[in-house]
N, C-alpha and C positions, 0 to 999 in steps of 0.2 A: 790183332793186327795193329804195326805200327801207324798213326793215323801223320799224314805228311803236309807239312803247307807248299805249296806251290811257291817257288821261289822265284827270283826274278836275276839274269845273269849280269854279271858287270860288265862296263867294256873291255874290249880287249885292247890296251895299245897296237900301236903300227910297232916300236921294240918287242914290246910280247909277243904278239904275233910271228916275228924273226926267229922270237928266240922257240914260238912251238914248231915251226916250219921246218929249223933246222936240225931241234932232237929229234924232230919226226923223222926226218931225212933217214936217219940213224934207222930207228925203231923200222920204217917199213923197207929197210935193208933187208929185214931178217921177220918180214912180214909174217906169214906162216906160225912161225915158232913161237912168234912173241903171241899173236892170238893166241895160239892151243893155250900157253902158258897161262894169257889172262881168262880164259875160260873155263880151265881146269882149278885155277884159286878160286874161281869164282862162285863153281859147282862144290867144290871140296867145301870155303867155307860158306855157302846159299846151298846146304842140297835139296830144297824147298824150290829152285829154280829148274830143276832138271824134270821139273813136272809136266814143261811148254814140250818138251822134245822128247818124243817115242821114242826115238833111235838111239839113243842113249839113256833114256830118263833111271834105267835100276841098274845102272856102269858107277861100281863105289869104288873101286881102282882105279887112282890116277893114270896108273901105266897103259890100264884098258883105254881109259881116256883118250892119253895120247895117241892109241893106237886108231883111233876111230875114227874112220873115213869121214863118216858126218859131222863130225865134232870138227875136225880139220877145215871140207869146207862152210861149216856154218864161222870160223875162225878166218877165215878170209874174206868174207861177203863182212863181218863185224868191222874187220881190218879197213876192209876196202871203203865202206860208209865212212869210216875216222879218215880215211886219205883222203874223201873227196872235199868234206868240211876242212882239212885244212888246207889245202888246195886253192880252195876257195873262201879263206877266211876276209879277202877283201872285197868278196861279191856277199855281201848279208844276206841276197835275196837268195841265191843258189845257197848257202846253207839252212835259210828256213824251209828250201823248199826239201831238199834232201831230207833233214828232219821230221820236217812232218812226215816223209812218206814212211819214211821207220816207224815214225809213231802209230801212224796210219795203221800199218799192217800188224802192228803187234797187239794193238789196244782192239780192232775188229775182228781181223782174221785170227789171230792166236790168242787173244785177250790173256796178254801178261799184265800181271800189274806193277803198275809205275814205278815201283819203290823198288824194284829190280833195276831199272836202268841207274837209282842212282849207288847201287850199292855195284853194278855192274863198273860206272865210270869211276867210284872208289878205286874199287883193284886195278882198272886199269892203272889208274894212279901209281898205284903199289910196287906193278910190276916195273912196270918203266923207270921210276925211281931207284928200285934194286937192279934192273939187269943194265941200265945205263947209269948206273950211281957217278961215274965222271962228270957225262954231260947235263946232269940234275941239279943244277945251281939253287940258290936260295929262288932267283929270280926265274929261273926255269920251273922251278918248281910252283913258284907265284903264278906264274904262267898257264900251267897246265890246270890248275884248281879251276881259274877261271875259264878253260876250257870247258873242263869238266863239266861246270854248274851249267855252260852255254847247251851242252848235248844235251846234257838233262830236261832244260829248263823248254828246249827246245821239241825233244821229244813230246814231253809231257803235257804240251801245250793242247797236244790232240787230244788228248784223255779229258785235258779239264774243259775244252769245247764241247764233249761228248759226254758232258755232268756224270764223270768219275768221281766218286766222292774222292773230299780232299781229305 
């Protein structure tokens, strides 16, 4: 197992923030879609992570995939946690708390391990970059890493108060 150090996220500007608010805009236009997509990269290239989720966990066809009622709404409930944190990217407190509850539930009740969520906010990366490659500026792009590291950093905050090893 890869062993991971707990990282610590950067700030976000008030321009960065603009500029994740408004590819976001874009991206939960087509809410739905864009989870299964980052879900299904996710399981295809993690299929190591498809171990948390019965309802799908031995689905090796992406097409099954996409077709999977629970896969869909666990892709929206993923979706919808990423809208609220950005949403709320100028209340700190309402995204730590939102976070922890993510973390919360995964690290007790489904105890995934951490190093899922940051290969999880990876792809997201991924996709959004390819399927919005317009609105994926260098600086947009700068943008979203540090998103990234914040969900992570944030999630995983639970884990390491709950002596997960690091």
């Amino acid at each position: 197992m890869e062993i991971e150090r707990w990282e610590r996220s950067e700030e976000i500007s008030d321009a960065e923030k603009k500029v994740i608010q408004e590819t976001w805009s874009r991206v939960y236009a087509n809410c739905e879609d864009v989870g299964v997509s980052i879900l299904i990269r996710f399981f295809v290239n993690f299929p190591s992570a498809k171990q948390y989720f019965s309802q799908f966990k031995h689905m090796e066809d992406p097409l099954e995939m996409e077709r999977s009622l629970q896969l869909r709404k666990h892709a929206r409930r993923v979706m919808g946690a990423i809208n609220t944190v950005v949403e709320n990217l100028n209340d700190s407190e309402k995204v730590s708390s939102v976070l922890a509850l993510v973390g919360k539930a995964h690290a007790v009740k489904h105890k995934v391990e951490p190093i899922y969520f940051k290969k999880l906010t990876g792809v997201m990366l991924e996709v959004i970059a390819e399927e919005y490659a317009d609105d994926f500026t260098p600086e947009a792009h700068g943008a979203w890493t540090k998103m990234k590291t914040l969900i992570y950093t944030h999630v995983t905050a639970v884990y390491k108060e709950m002596g997960w090893p690091q």
